[in-house]
DRENDO-1510 file (C-alpha; in Angstrom, 1 decimal, always signed):
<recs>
REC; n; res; u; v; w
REC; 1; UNK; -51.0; +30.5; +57.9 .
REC; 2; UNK; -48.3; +30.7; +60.8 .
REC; 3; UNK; -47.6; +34.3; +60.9 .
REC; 4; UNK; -45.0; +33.1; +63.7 .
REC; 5; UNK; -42.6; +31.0; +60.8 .
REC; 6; UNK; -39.5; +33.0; +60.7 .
REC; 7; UNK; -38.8; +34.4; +57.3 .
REC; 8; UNK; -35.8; +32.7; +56.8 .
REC; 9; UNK; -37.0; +29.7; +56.9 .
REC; 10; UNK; -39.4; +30.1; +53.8 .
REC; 11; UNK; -36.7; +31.9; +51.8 .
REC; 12; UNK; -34.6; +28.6; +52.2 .
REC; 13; UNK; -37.1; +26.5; +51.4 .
REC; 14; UNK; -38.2; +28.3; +48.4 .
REC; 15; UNK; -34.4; +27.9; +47.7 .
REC; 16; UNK; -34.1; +24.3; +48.0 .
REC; 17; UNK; -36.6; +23.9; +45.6 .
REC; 18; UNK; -35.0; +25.9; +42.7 .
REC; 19; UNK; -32.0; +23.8; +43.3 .
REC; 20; UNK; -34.2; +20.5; +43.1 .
REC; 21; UNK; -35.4; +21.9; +40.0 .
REC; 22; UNK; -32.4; +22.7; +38.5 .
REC; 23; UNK; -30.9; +19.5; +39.3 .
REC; 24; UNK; -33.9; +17.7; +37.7 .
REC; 25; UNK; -33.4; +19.7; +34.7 .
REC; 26; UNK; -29.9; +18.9; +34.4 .
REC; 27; UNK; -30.3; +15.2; +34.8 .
REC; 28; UNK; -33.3; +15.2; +32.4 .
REC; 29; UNK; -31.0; +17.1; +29.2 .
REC; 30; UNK; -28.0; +15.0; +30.2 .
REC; 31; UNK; -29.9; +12.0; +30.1 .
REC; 32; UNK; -31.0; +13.4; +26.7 .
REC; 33; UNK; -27.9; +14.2; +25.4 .
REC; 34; UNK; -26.5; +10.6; +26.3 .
REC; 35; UNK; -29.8; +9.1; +24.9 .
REC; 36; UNK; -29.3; +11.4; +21.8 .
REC; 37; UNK; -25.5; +10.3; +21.2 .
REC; 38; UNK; -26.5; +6.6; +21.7 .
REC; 39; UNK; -29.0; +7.1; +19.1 .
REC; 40; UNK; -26.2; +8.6; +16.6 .
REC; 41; UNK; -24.0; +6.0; +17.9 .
REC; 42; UNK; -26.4; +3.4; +16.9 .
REC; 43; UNK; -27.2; +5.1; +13.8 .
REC; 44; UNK; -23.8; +5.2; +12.6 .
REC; 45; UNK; -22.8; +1.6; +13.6 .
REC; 46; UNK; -26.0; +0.9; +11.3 .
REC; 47; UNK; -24.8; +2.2; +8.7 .
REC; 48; UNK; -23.3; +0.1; +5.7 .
REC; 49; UNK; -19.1; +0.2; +5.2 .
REC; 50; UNK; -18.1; +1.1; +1.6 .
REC; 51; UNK; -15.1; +1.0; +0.4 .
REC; 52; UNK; -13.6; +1.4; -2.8 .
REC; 53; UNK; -10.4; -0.6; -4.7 .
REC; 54; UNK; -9.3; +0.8; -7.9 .
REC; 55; UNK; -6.4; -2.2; -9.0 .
REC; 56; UNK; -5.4; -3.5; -12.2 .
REC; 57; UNK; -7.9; -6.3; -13.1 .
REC; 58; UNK; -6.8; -6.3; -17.0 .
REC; 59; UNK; -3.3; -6.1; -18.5 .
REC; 60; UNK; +0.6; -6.7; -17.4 .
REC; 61; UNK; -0.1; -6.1; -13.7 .
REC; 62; UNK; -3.4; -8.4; -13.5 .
REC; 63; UNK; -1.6; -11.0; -11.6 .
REC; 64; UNK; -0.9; -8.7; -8.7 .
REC; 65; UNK; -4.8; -7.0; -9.4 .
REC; 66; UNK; -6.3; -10.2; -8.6 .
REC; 67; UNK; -4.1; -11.4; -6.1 .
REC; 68; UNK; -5.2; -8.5; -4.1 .
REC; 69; UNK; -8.4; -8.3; -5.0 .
REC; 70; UNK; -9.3; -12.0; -3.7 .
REC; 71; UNK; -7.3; -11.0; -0.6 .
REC; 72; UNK; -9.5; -7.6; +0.2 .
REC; 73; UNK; -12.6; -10.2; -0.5 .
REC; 74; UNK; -11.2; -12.7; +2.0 .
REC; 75; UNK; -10.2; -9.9; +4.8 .
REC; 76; UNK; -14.3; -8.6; +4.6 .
REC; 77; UNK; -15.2; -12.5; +5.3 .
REC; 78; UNK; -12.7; -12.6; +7.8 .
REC; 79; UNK; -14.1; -9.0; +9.6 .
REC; 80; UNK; -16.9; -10.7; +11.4 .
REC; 81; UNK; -18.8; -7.8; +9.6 .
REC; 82; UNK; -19.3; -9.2; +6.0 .
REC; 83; UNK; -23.2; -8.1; +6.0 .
REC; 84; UNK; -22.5; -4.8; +6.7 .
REC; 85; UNK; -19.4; -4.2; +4.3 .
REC; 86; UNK; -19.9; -3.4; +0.2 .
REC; 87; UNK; -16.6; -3.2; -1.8 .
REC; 88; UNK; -16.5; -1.7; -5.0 .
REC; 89; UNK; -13.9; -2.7; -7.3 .
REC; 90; UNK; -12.8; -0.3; -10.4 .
REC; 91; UNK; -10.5; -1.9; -12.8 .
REC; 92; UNK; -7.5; +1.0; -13.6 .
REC; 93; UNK; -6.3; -1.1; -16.8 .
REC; 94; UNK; -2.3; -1.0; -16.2 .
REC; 95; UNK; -2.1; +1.8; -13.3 .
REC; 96; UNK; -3.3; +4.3; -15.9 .
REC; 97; UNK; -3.5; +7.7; -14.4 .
REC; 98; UNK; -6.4; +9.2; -16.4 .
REC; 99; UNK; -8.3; +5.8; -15.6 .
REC; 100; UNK; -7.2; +6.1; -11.7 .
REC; 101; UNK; -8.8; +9.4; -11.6 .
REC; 102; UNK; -11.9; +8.6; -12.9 .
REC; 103; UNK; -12.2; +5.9; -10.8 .
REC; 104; UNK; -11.6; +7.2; -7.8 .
REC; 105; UNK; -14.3; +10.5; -8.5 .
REC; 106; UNK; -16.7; +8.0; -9.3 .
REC; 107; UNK; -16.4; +5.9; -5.9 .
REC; 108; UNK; -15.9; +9.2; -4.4 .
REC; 109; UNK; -19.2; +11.0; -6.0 .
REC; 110; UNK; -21.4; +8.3; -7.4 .
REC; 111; UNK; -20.7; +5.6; -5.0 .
REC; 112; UNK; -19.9; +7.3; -1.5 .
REC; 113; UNK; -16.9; +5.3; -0.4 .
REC; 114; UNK; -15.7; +5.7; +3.2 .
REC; 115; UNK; -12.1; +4.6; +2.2 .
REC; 116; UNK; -10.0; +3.0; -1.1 .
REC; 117; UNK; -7.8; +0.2; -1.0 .
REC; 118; UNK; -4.9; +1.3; -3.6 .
REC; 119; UNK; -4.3; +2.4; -6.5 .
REC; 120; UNK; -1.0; +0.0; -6.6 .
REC; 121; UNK; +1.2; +2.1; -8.5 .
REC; 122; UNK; +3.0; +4.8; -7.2 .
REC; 123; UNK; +2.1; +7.0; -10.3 .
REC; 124; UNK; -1.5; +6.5; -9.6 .
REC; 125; UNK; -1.8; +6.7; -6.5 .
REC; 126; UNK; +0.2; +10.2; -7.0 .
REC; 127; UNK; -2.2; +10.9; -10.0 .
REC; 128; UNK; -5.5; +10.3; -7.8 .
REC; 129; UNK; -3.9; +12.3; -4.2 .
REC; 130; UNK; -5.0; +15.7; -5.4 .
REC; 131; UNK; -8.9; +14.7; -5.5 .
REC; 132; UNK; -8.7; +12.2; -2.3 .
REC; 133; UNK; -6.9; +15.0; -0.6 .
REC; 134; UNK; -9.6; +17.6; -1.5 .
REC; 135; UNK; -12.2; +15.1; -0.3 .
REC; 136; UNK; -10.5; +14.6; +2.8 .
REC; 137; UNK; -10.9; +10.7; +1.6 .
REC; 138; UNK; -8.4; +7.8; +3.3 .
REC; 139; UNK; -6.8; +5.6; +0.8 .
REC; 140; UNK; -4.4; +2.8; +1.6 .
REC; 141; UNK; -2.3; +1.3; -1.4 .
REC; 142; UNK; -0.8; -2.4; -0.9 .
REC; 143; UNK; +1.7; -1.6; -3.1 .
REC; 144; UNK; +2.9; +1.8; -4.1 .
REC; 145; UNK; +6.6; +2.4; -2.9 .
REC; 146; UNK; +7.9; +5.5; -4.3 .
REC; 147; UNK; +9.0; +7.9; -1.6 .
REC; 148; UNK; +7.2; +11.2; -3.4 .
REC; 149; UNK; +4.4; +9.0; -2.1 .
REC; 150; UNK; +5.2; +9.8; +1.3 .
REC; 151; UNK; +4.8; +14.2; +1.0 .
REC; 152; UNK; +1.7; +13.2; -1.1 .
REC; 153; UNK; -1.3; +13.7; +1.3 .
REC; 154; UNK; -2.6; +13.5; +4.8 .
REC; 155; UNK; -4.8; +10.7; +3.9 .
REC; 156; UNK; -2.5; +8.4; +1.9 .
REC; 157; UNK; -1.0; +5.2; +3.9 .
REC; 158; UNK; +0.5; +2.6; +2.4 .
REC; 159; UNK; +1.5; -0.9; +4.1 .
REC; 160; UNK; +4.7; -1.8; +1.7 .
REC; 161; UNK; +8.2; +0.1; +2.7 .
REC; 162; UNK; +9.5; +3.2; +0.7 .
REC; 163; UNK; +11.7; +2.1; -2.3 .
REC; 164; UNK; +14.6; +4.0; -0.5 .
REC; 165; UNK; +16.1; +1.2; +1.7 .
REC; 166; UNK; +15.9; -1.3; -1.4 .
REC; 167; UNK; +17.5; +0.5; -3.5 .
REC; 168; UNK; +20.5; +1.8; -1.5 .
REC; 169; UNK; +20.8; -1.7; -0.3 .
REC; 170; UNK; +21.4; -3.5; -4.0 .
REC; 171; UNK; +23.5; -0.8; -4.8 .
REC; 172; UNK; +26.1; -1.4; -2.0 .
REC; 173; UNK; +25.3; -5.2; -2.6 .
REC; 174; UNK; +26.7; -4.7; -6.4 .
REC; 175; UNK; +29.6; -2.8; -5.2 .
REC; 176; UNK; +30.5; -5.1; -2.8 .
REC; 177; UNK; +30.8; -7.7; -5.2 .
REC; 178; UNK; +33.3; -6.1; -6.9 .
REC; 179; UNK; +30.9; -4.3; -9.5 .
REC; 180; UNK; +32.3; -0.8; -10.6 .
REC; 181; UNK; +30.7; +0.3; -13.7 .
REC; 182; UNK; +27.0; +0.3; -14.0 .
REC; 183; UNK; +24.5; +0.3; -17.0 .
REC; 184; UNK; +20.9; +1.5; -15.6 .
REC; 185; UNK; +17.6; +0.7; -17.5 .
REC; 186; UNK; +14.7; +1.3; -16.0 .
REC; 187; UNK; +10.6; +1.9; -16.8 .
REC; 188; UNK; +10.5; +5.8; -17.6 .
REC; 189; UNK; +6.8; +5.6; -17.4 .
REC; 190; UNK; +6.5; +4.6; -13.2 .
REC; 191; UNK; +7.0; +6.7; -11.0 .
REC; 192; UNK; +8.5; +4.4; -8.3 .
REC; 193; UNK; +11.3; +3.1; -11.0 .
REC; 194; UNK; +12.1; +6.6; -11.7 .
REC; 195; UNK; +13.0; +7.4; -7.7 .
REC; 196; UNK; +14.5; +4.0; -7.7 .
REC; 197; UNK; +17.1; +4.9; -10.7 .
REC; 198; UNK; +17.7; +7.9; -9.0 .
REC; 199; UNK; +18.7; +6.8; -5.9 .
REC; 200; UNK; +20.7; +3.2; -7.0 .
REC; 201; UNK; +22.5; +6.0; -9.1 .
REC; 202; UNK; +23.7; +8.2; -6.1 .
REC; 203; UNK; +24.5; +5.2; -3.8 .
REC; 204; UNK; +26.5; +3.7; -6.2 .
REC; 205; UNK; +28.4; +6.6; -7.3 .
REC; 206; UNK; +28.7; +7.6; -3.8 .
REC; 207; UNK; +30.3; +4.5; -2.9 .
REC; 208; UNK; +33.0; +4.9; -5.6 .
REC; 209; UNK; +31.2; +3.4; -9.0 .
REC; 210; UNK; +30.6; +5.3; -12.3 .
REC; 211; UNK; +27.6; +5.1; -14.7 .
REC; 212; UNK; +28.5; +3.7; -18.2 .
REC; 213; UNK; +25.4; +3.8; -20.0 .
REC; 214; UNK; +21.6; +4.8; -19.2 .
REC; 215; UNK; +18.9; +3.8; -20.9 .
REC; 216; UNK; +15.0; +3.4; -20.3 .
REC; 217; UNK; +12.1; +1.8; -21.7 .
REC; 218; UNK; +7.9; +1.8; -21.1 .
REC; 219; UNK; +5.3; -0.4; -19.5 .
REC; 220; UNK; +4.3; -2.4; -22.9 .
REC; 221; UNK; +7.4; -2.2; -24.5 .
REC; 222; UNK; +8.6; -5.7; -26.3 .
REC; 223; UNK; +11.4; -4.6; -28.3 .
REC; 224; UNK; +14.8; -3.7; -26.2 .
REC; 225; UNK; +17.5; -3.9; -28.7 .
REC; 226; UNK; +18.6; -0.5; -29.5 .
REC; 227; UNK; +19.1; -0.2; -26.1 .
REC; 228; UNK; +20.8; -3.3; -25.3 .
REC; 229; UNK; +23.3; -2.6; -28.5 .
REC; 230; UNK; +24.2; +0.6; -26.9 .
REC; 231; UNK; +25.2; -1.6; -23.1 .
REC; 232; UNK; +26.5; -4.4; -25.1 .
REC; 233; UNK; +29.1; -1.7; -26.5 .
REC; 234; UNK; +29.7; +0.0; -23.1 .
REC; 235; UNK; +32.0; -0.9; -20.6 .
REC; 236; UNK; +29.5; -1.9; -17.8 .
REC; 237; UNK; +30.4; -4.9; -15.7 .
REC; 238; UNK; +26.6; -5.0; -13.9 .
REC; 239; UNK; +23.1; -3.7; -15.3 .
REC; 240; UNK; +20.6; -2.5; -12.8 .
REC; 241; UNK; +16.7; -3.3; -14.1 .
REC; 242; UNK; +13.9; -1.3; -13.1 .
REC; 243; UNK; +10.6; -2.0; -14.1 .
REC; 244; UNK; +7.8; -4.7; -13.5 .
REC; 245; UNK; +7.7; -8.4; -13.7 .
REC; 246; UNK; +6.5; -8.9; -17.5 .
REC; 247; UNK; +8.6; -6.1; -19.2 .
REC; 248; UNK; +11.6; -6.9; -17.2 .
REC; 249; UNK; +11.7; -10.8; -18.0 .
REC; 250; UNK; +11.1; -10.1; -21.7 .
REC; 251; UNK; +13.6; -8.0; -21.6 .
REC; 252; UNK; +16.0; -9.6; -19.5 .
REC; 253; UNK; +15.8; -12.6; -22.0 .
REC; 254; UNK; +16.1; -10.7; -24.9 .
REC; 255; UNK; +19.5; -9.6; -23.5 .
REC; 256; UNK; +20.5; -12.7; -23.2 .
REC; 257; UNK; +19.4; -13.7; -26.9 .
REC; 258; UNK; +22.2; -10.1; -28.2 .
REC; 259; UNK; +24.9; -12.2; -26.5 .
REC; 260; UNK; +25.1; -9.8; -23.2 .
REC; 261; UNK; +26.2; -12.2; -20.0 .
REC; 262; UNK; +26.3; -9.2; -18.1 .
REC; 263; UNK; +24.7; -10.1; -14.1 .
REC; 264; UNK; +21.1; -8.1; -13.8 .
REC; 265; UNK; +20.3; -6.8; -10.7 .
REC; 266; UNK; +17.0; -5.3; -9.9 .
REC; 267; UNK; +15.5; -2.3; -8.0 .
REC; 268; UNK; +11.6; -3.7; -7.8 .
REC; 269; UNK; +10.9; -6.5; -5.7 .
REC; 270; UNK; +8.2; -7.7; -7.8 .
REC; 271; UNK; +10.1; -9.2; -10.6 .
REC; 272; UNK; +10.7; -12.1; -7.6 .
REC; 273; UNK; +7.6; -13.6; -8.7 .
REC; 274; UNK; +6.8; -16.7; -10.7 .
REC; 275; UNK; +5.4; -13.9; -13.9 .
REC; 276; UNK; +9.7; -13.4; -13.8 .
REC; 277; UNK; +10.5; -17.2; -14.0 .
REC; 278; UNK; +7.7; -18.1; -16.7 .
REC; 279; UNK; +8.5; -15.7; -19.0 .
REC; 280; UNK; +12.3; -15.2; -18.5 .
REC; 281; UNK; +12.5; -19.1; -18.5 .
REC; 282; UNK; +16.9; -20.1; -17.8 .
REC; 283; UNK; +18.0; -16.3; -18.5 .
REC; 284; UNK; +16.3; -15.1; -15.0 .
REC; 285; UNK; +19.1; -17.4; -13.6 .
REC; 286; UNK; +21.4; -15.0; -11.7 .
REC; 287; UNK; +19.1; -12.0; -11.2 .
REC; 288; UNK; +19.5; -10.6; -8.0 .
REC; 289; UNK; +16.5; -8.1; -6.2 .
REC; 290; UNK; +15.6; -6.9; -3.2 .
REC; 291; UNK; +12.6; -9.0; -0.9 .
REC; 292; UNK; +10.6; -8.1; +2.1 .
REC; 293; UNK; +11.6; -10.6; +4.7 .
REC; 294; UNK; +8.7; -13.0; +5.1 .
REC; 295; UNK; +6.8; -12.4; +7.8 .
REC; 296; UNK; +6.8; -15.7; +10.8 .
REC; 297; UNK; +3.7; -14.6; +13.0 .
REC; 298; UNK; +0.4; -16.3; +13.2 .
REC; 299; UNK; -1.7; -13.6; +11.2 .
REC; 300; UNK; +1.0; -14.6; +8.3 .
REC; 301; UNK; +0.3; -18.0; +8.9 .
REC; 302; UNK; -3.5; -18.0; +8.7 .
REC; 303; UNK; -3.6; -15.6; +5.7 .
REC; 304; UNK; -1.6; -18.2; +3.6 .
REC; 305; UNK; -4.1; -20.8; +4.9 .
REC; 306; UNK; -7.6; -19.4; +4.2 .
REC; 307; UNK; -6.1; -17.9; +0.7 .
REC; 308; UNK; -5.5; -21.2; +0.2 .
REC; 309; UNK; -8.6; -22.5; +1.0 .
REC; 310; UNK; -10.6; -20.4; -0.4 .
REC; 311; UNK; -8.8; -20.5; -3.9 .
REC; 312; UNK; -6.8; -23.5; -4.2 .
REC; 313; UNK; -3.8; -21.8; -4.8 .
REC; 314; UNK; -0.8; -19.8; -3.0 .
REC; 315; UNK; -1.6; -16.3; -2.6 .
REC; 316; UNK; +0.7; -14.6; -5.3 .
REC; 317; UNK; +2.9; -11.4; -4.7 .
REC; 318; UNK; +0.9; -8.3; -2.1 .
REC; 319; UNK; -2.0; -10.1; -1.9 .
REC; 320; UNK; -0.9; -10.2; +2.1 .
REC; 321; UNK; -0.7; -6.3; +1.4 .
REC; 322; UNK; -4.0; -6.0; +0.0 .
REC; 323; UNK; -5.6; -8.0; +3.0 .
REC; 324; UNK; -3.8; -5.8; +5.5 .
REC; 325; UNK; -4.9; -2.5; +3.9 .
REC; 326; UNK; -8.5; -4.0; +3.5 .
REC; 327; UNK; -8.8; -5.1; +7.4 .
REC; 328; UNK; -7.1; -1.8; +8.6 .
REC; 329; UNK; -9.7; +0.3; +6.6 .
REC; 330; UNK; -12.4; -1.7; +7.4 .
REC; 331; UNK; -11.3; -1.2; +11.5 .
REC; 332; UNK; -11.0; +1.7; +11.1 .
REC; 333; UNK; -14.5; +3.3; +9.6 .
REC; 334; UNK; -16.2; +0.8; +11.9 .
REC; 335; UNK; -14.9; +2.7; +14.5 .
REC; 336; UNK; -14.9; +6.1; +13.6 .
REC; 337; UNK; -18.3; +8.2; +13.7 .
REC; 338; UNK; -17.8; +7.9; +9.9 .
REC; 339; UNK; -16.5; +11.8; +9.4 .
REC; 340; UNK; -13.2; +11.9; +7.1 .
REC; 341; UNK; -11.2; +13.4; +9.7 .
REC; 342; UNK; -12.1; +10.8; +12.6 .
REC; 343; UNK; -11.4; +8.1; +10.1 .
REC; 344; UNK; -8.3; +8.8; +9.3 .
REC; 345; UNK; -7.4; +9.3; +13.5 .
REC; 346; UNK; -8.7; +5.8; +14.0 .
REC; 347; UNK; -6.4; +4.5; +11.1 .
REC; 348; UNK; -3.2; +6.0; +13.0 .
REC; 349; UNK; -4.3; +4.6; +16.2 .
REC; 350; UNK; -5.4; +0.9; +14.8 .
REC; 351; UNK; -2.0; +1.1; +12.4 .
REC; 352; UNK; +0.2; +1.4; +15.9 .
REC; 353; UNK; +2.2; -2.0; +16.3 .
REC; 354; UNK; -0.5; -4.2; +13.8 .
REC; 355; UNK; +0.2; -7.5; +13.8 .
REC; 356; UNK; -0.9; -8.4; +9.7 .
REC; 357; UNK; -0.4; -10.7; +7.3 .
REC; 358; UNK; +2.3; -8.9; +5.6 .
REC; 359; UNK; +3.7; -8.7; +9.2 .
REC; 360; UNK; +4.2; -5.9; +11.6 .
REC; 361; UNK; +3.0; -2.2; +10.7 .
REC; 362; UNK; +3.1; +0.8; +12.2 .
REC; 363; UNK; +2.2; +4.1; +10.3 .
REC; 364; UNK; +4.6; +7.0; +11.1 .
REC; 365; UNK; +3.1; +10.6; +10.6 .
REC; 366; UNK; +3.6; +10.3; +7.0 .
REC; 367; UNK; +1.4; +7.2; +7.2 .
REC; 368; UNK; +4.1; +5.1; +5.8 .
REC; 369; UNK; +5.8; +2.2; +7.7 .
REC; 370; UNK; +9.1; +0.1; +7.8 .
REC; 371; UNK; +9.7; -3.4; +7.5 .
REC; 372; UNK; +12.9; -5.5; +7.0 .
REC; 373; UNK; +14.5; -6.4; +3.7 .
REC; 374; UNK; +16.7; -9.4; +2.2 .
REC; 375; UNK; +18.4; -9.6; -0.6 .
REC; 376; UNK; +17.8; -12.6; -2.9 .
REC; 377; UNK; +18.4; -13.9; -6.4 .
REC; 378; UNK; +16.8; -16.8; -9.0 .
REC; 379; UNK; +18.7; -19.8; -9.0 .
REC; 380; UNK; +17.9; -22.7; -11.1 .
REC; 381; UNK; +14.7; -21.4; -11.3 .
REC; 382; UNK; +14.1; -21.4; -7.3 .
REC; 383; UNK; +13.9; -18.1; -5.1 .
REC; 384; UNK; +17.1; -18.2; -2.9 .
REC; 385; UNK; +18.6; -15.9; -0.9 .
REC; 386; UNK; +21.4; -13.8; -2.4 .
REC; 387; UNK; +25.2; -14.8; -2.2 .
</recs>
């Protein structure tokens, strides 16, 4: 042993070596923790994607149901991750709230969904927020427009515009024509008509009209003429219609069978569907309705084109809806770590300038979005735009 090393010298080096050690350590538990997070990383990528879709497969609404449900089918095929994804589909009759509910605690419960696509209706997906909200569960409806669907929940998006905007804008579009006094009859029983009476009644008064008559009518109904008698003896020069595609033609037609030549105009954009045309037959002639303007970019243009492939047919009305909402869940839950919270932050930050098939969406805080509108009306049985 030197007895001559100064002691300095071996209190540094004894130093040096406590740092070297420390260091070690640190690189040896980071290493870890990356190691560790890769694991869970791979772990969760591992992991299936489920996702619920509670839509009308039976019933009035069917059409749409389908439509959407082939759509949400073509969007998993389309994800480059169709091994990994299992869709559930619950079948909600005609938007029927107790049947929504049900469904969605069974996906929720039984079948451990990471997301829903719908319910369609604005009155189930209203009927179904409370226990989605509780479960911190992201749902995205293709459909639902009423705008109490907008304070309904943090985790409710939907990809179709509010019913606000298309129903201020036929209401100024009647009273420009020249229309002063209005007869209302709209579907009681939705939620979306409801909001949609309500506000075609305020813009039109507030413009300078008057309401003549009002009358209303369920989802099912066949038999209108106690409350056509009571228009036909009012002194309305326009009637605004609110409801969907099958109830609205029959009655529509019926109207036109009591004699009234009154012009219809219409709240709901889905009566501009072919459902209008083949049951309404030559009385839809003239009905006027609010459209989302078709979209002209390519994910538009290659939606139409594998829809068509795959089913030998056009896509029918919101099945471009129902592919968006699919692929934007699907995104989303692939790239979240799978927790409620981070799924939903993944949703905002994929849903910012979208380029879809149902064209260009961008959720606000609300998770609602805006997209452009026309006006259009049937015409010798043909979808035109409006005069």
């Amino acid at each position: 042993m030197d007895t001559n090393q100064p002691v300095g010298t071996v209190e540094a080096s004894g130093s040096k070596k406590v740092i070297i050690g420390i260091i070690v350590v640190l690189v040896v538990a980071i290493g870890g923790y990356f190691y560790f997070l890769n694991r869970v990383s791979q772990s969760v990528s591992a992991e299936p994607i489920k996702i619920g879709a509670i839509l009308p497969l039976t019933g009035d609404l069917a059409t749409y149901g389908e439509g959407i449900k082939n759509a949400a089918n073509l969007a998993i095929e389309n994800s480059g991750m169709k091994d990994k994804i299992q869709i559930i589909f619950e079948n909600d009759g005609t938007c029927t709230p107790a049947n929504d509910i049900s469904a969605a605690q069974k996906l929720i419960n039984l079948d451990k969904v990471n997301g829903i696509v719908g319910p369609i209706c604005s009155s189930a997906v209203l009927a179904v927020a409370q226990t989605t909200e509780q479960n911190k569960l992201t749902i995205i409806s293709p459909v639902a427009t009423s705008k109490s669907v907008t304070s309904a929940g943090d985790y409710i998006f939907r990809v179709i515009a509010s019913d606000v905007d298309k129903s201020v804008a036929v209401a100024k579009y009647a009273y420009n024509k020249g229309y002063k006094k209005a007869a209302l009859f709209f579907d009681a029983g939705q939620d979306a008509m409801v909001q949609q009476k309500a506000d075609t009644k305020e813009t039109f008064i507030g413009l300078g009209g008057t309401i003549s008559v009002d009358q209303s009518f369920k989802t099912g109904d066949r038999d209108f003429r106690t409350q056509f008698t009571k228009i036909k003896q009012s002194d309305a020069d326009v009637i605004f219609i609110g409801g969907v595609p099958k109830e609205a033609a029959f009655a529509i037609k019926q109207a036109r069978e009591l004699g009234i030549k009154l012009p219809f105009i219409a709240t709901e954009t889905s009566v501009g569907t072919q459902d209008m045309i083949d049951n309404a037959g030559s009385a839809a002639d003239g009905l006027v309705f609010p459209f989302g303007a078709t979209p002209d970019n390519k994910e538009f243009n290659d939606f139409i084109a594998s829809y068509k492939a795959k089913y030998g047919q056009e896509p029918p009305a919101y099945a471009a809806e129902g592919y968006d909402a699919t692929m934007l869940l699907i995104k989303a839950i692939a790239q979240s770590d799978r927790t409620p919270e981070n799924i939903q932050k993944q949703l905002f930050e994929i849903g910012n300038n979208y380029y879809g098939a149902s064209g260009l969406i961008t959720f606000d805080k609300n998770g609602d979005v805006q997209k452009p509108m026309v006006i259009k009306m049937i015409k010798n049985g043909q979808f035109v735009n409006a005069d």
